[in-house]
N, C-alpha and C positions, 0 to 999 in steps of 0.2 A: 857649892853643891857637888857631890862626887856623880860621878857616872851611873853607880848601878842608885843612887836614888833619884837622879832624873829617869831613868828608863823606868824605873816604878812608877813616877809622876806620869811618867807617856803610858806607860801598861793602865792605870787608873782613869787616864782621860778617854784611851782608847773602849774601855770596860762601860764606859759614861755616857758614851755617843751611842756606843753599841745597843746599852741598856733601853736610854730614850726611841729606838731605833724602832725596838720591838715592841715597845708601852704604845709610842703610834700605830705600828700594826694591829695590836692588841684591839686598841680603839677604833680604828676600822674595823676590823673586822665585828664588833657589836653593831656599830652603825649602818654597816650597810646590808639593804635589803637583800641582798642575792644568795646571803649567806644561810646557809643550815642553821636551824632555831637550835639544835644544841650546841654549836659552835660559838654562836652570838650567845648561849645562856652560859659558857665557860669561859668566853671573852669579861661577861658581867662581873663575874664571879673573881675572877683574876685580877682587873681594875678597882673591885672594892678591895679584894686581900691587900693588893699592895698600894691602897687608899692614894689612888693616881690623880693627878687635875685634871686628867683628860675624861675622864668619866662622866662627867656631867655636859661635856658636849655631846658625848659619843651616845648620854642618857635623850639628848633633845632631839638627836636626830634620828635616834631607835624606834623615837615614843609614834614618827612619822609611819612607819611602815603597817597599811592594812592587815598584813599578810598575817600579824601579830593575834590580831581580831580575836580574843575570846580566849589566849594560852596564859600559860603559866608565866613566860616570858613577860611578857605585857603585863601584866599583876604587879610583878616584880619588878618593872621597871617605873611605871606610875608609881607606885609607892614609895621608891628610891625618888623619884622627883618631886613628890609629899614632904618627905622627908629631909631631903637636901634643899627644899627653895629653890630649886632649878628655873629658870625662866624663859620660856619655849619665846621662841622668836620666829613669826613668819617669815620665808622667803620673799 
């Protein structure tokens, strides 16, 4: 293997890490409660565009927050866990 195509190998791995890096942030950031409902509605939005597995945890522990009570977010997320078969699991 020459040089500049392992440095490609390391730039693609790097690229790789980096990518997962920000799909978990992503995922947090829907999940958790403290965050701005448009923030977590763009977080949603971005995890189905790019039809992530992290989605459907980040959908069970969304579906947890009150704060949700009666928006457009919460519609949208019960029905994404209708839809996907997600299977909520109490703490």
């Amino acid at each position: 293997m020459t040089a500049s195509a392992r440095a490609a190998g390391n730039l693609l791995a790097l690229a790789t890490v980096k990518a997962d890096d920000v799909h978990d942030q992503i995922a947090s950031l829907l999940a958790d409660p403290g965050s701005p409902e448009e923030a977590r509605a763009a977080a949603l939005e971005s995890l189905l565009t790019l039809n992530d597995p992290r989605l459907n945890g980040a959908l069970a522990q969304a579906v947890r927050d009150a704060r949700l009570e009666g928006g457009n977010l919460l519609g949208k997320i019960e029905k994404l866990l209708r839809e996907r078969k997600v299977r909520l699991t109490l703490p």
